[in-house]
C-alpha positions as CSV (number, residue, x, y, z in Angstrom):
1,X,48.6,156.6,95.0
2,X,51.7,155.2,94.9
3,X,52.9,156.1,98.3
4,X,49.6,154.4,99.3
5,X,50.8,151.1,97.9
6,X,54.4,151.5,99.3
7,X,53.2,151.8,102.1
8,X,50.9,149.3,102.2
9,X,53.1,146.9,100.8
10,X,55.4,147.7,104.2
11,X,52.5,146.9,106.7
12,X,50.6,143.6,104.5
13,X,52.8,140.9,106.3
14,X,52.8,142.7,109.5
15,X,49.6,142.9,109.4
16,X,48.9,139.8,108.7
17,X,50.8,138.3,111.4
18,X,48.7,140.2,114.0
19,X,46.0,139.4,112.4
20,X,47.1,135.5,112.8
21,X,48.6,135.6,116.0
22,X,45.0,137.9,117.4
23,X,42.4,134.7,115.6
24,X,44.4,132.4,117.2
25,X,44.3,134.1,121.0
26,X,40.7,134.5,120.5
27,X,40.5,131.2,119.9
28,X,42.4,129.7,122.2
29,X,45.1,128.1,120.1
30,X,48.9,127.1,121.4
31,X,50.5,129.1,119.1
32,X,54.1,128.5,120.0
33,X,53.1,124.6,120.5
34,X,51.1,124.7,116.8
35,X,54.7,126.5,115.4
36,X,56.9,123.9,116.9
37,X,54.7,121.2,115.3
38,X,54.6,122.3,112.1
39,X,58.4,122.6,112.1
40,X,59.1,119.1,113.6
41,X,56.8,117.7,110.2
42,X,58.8,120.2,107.6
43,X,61.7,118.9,109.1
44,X,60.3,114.8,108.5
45,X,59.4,116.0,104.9
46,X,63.0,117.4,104.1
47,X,64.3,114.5,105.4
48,X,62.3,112.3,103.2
49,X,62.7,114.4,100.0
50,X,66.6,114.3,100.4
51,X,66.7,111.3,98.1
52,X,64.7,112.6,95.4
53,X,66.6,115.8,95.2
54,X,70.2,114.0,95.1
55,X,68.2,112.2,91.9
56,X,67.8,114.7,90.3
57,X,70.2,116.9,90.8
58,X,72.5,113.8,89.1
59,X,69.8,113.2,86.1
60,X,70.2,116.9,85.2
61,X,73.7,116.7,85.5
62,X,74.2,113.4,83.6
63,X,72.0,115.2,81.2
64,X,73.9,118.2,80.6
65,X,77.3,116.4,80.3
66,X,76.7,114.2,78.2
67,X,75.9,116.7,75.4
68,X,72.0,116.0,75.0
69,X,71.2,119.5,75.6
70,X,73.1,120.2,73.2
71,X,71.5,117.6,71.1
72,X,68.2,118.9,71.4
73,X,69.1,122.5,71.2
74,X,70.6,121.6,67.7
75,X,67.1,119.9,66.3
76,X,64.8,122.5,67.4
77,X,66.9,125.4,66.7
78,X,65.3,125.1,63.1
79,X,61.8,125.5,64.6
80,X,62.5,128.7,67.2
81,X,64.3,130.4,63.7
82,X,60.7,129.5,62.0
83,X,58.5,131.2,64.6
84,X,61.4,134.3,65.0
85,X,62.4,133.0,68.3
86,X,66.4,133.3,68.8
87,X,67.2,129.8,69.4
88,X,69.3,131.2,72.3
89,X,66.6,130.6,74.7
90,X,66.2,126.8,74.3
91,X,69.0,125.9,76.8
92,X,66.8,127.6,79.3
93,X,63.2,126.3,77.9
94,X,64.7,123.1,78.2
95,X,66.4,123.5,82.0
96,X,63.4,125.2,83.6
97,X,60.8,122.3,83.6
98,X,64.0,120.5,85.2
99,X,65.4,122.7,87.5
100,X,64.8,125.6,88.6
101,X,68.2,126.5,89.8
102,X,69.9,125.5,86.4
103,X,67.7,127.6,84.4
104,X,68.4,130.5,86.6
105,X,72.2,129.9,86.0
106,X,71.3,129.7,82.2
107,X,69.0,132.7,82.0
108,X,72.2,134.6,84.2
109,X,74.7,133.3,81.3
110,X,72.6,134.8,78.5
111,X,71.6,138.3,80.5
112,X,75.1,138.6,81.1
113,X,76.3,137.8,77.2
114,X,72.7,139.4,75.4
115,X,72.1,142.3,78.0
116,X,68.6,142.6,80.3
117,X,67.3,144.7,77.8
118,X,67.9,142.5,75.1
119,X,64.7,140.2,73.2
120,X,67.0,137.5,74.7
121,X,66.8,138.9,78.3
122,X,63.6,139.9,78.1
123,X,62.4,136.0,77.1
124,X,64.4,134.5,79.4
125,X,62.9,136.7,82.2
126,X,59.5,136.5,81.3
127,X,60.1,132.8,81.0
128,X,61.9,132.5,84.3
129,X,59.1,134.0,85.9
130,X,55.9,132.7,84.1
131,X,57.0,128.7,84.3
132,X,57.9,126.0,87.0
133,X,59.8,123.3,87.5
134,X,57.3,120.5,86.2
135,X,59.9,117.4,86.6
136,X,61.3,119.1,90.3
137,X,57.8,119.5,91.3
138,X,56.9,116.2,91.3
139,X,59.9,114.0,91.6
140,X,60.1,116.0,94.9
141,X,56.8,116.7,96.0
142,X,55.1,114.2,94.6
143,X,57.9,111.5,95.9
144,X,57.9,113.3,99.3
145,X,53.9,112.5,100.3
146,X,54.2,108.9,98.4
147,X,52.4,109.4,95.0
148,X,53.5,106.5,92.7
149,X,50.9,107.2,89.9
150,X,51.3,111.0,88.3
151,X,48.7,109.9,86.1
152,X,48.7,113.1,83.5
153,X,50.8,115.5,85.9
154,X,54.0,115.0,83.1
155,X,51.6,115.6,79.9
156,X,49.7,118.6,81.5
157,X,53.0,120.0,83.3
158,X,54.9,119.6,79.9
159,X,52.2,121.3,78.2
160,X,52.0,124.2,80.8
161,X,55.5,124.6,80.0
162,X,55.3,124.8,75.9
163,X,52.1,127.0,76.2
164,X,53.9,129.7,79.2
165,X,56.8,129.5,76.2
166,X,54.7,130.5,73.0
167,X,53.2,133.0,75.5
168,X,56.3,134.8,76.6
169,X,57.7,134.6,72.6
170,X,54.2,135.8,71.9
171,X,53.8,138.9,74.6
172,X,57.8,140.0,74.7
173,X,57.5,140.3,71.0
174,X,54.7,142.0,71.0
175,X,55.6,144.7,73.9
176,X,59.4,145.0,72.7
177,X,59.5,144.8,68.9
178,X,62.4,144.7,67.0
């Protein structure tokens, strides 16, 4: 069974891609022409992003330097230590809604100190993996297309990003006790 899913993990986007490029000569469609186009408008959209990453690339940075990470690290350690969650992990909890580049250096920082086997590395992997970048997502994305109004994106992005980190404390306790 598990050659069977090697193997069709080798031939998926392959396959794909024939089945793509087939639909589209069966249908008549410019293919080359349709690629080109495409990349002329990802181009325009990187373009207008540019802006909104240099942001916040600076906010994060401001933020980090001027010890307010370390701030609010220090006034909810007392609450991760409650719920038996090493307060280790906030530096990264905090980051990843942010940026999802700076948590990755964070979670790096404490695999290499804790060990990937560690509660620490398991969290901060499960976390890595299970969250995104609420505040990246739409500064960029939303800025990009023009959205001025997030409306409830922050509040329901924020919470997405508490709930996905009870959820890894939760499971990576519960699969790798002690």
């Amino acid at each position: 069974m598990l050659e069977i899913i090697n193997q069709l993990s080798k031939w998926a986007i392959p396959a794909f891609l024939l089945v793509v490029l087939l639909t589209a000569a069966v249908r008549r469609i410019p293919v080359f022409e349709s690629f080109v186009e495409g990349a002329e408008q990802g181009f325009e959209v990187t373009v207008k992003i540019i802006p909104y990453l240099v942001a916040m690339i600076v906010a994060i940075s401001i933020f980090r330097a001027s010890g307010a990470m370390d701030v609010l690290v220090n006034l909810m350690a007392p609450i991760f230590n409650f719920f038996g969650a090493p307060p280790e992990i906030l530096p990264h909890a905090i980051m990843r809604p942010l940026s999802g580049g700076a948590a990755l250096g964070v979670a790096t920082e404490l695999i290499k100190e804790h060990g990937p086997d560690s509660l620490i590395g398991f969290l901060v992997s499960t976390m890595q993996g299970s969250t995104d970048t609420t505040f990246y997502v739409l500064t960029l994305y939303f800025g990009s297309v023009g959205i001025k109004k997030y409306r409830y994106s922050v509040i329901s992005g924020l919470i997405a990003d508490c709930t996905t980190l009870i959820a890894s404390v939760f499971v990576v306790q519960s699969v790798f006790p002690g």
